[in-house]
C-alpha positions as CSV (number, residue, x, y, z in Angstrom):
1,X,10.1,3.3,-5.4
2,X,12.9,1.1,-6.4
3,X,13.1,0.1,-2.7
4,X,9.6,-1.2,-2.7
5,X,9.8,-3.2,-6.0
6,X,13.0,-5.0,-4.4
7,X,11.0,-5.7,-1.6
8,X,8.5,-7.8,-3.3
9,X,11.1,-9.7,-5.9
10,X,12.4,-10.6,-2.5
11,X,9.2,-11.9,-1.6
12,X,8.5,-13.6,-4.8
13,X,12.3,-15.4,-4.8
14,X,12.3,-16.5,-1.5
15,X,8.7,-17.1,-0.4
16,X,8.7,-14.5,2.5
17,X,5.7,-14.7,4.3
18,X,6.4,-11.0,5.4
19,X,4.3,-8.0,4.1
20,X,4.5,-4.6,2.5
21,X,2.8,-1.8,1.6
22,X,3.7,-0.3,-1.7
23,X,1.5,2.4,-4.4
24,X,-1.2,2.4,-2.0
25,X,-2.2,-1.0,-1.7
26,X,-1.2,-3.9,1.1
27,X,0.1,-6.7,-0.4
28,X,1.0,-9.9,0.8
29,X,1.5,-13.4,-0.7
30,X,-1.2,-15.7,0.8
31,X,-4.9,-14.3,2.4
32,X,-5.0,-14.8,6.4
33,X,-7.2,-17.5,7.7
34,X,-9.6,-15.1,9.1
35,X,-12.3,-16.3,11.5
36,X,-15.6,-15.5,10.6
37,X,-18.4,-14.2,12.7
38,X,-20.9,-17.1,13.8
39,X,-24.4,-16.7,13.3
40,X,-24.5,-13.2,11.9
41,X,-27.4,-11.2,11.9
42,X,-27.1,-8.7,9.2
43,X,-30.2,-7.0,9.3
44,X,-28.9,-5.6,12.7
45,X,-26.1,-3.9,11.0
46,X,-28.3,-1.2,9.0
47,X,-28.1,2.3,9.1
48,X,-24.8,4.6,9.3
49,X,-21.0,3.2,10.5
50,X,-18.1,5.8,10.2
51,X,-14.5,4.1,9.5
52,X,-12.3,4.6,12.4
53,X,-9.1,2.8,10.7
54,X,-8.2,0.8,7.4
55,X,-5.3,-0.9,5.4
56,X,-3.9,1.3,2.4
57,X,-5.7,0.7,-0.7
58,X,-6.2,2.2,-4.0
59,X,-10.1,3.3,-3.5
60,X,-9.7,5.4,-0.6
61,X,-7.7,8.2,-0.4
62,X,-10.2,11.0,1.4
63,X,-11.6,11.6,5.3
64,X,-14.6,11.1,7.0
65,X,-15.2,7.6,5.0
66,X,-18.5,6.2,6.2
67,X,-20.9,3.6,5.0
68,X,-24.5,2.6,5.6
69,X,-25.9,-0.7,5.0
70,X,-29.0,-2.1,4.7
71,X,-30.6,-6.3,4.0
72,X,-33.3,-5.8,0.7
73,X,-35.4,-9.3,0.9
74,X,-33.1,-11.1,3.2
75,X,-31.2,-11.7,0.7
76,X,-29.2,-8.5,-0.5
77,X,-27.1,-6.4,1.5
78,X,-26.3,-3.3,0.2
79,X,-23.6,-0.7,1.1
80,X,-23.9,3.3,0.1
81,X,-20.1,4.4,0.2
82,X,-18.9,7.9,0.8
83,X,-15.6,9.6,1.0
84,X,-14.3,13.1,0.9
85,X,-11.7,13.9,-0.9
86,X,-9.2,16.9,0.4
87,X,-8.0,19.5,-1.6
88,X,-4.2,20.4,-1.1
89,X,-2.1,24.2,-2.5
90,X,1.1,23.9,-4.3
91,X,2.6,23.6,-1.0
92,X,0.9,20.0,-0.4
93,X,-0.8,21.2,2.0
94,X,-4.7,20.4,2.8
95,X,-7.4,23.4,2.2
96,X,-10.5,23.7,4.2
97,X,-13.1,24.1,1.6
98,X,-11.5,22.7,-1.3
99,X,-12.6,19.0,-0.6
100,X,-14.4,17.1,-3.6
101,X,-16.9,14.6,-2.9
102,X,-16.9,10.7,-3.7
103,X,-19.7,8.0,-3.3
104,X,-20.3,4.6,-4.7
105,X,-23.3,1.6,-4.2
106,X,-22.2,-1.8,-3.6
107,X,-24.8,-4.7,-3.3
108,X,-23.8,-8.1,-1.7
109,X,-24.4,-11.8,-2.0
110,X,-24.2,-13.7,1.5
111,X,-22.0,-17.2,0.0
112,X,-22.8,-20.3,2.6
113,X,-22.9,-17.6,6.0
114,X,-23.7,-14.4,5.8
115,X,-20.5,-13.2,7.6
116,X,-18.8,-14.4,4.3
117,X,-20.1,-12.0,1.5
118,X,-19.4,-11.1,-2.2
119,X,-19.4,-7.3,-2.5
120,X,-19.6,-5.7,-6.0
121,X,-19.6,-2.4,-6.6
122,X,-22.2,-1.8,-9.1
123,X,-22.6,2.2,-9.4
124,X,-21.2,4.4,-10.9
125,X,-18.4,2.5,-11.3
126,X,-18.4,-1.3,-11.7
127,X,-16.3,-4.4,-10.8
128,X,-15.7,-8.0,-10.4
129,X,-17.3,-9.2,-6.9
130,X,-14.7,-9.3,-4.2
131,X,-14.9,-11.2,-0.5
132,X,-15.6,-9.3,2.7
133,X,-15.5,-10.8,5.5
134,X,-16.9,-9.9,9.0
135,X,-15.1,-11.0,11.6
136,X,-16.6,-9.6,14.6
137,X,-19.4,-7.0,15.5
138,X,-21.4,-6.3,18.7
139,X,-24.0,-4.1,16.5
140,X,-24.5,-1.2,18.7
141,X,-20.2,0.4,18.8
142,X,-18.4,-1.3,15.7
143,X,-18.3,-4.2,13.0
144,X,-14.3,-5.4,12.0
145,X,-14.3,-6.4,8.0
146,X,-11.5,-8.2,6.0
147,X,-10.9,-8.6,2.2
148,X,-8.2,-10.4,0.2
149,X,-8.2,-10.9,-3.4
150,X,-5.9,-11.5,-6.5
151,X,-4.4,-7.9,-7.3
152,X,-2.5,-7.2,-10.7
153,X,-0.9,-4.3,-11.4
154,X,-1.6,-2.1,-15.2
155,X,1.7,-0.6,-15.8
156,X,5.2,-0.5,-14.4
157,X,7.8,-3.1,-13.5
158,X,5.6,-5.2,-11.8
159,X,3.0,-5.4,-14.6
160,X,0.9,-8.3,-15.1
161,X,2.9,-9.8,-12.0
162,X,-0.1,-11.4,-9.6
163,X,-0.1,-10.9,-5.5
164,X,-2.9,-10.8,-3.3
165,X,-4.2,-7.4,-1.8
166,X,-5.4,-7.5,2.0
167,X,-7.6,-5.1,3.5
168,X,-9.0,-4.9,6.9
169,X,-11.4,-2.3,8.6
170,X,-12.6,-1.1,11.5
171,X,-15.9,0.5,11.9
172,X,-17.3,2.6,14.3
173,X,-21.3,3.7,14.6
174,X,-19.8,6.8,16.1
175,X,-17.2,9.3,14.4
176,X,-14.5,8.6,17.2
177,X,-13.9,5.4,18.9
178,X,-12.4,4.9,22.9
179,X,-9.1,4.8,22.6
180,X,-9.5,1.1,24.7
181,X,-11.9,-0.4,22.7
182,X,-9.7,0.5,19.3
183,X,-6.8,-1.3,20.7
184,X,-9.0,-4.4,21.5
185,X,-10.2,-4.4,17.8
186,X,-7.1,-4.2,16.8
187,X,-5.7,-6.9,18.6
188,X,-8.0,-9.2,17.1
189,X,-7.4,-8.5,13.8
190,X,-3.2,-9.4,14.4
191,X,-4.9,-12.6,16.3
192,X,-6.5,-13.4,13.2
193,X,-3.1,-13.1,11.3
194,X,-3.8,-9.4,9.3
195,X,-1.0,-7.8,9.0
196,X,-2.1,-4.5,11.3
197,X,1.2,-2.2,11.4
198,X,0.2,-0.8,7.9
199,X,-3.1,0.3,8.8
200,X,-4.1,4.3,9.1
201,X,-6.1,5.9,11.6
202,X,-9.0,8.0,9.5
203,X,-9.8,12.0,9.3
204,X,-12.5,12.9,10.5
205,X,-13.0,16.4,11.2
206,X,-15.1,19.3,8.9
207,X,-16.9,16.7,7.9
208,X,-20.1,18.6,5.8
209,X,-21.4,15.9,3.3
210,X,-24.4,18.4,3.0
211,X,-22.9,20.8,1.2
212,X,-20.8,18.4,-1.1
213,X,-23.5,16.2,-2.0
214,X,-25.2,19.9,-3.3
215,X,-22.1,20.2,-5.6
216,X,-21.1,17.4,-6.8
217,X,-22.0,16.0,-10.5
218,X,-21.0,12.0,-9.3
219,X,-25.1,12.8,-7.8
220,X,-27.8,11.1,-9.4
221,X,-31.4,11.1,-9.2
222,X,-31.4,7.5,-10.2
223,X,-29.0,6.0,-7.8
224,X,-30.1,3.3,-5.5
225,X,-30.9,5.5,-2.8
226,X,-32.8,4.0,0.7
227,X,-34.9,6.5,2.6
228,X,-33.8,6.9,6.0
């Protein structure tokens, strides 16, 4: 930990441009100057996209993470977020059956293009809109998205301190991804100056939402559900 912290008061005295990864977030000290998908069409993006790889941050820490969008009016697009959560013994290690099941709604407002959107999570939990960015989809195999907003942390050393947390996705309409095509996305993330060695590849593997979604009291007749 102390390691970490001395990495960012290095960062903060000397105005390294250089990035870390530290509590589960990716920090860095200015947002890249992402390029932005022209002419987006986002009703084309509905239905289900699995997450094949993603920078470190605080929200998701389970496997088989997968979203499905869809545009309400032309004007809203919404997200229906979903993430198990693994169970672990007092070894630390994972235990099939024990995983515990996550979701959350966000709804979006498309700001001047609609590649450049302001995402808020609005259910169960809420927060302050936040940028995300896509950068580059071919609607049929994958979408590439990229946030970066100001990050504070509540406790600790570094309390109250400001920095700017990056993250960057990539999203697959399938479960798995060719191995070719993930090193293509990839390169153009690092072309658009996202800091790609801290990114994870993501779980996906006994993946049975069914019988989660059964269990779980975060269910709720009234969320904003869309038929599919």
């Amino acid at each position: 930990m102390r390691a970490e912290i001395t990495v960012f008061v290095l960062i903060i005295a000397f105005g390294f441009v250089t990035k870390a990864q530290v509590f589960d977030v990716t920090l860095t000290p200015r947002c890249a100057e992402v390029e932005l998908m022209a002419k987006l069409k986002a009703e084309k993006l509905d239905g289900q996209w699995y997450e094949i790889s993603r920078s470190p941050n605080p929200w998701e820490r389970g496997n088989c993470i997968q979203v499905r969008h869809w545009l309400e009016n032309g004007t809203k697009w919404w997200m229906h977020w979903e993430q198990l959560i693994p169970g672990f013994d007092k070894q630390g290690r994972e235990v099939a059956g024990r995983d515990s099941y996550d979701q959350a709604y966000s709804i979006g407002t498309p700001q001047n293009v609609i590649a450049n959107i302001s995402m808020q999570f609005i259910w169960p939990r809420v927060f302050l809109p936040l940028p995300f960015y896509i950068l580059s989809t071919d609607y049929e195999n994958y979408y590439l998205a990229y946030s970066c907003f100001p990050y504070f942390f509540n406790e600790g050393p570094l309390k109250g301190i400001p920095f700017l947390a990056e993250s960057a996705w990539i999203m697959s309409r399938k479960r798995s991804m060719d191995i070719g095509l993930y090193f293509v996305l990839k390169n153009k993330l690092e072309e658009n100056g996202i800091n790609v060695s801290v990114m994870e590849i993501s779980k996906h593997s006994n993946c049975n939402y069914e019988m989660h979604r059964d269990n779980s009291p975060t269910v709720q007749t009234d969320s904003p559900k869309k038929s599919t």
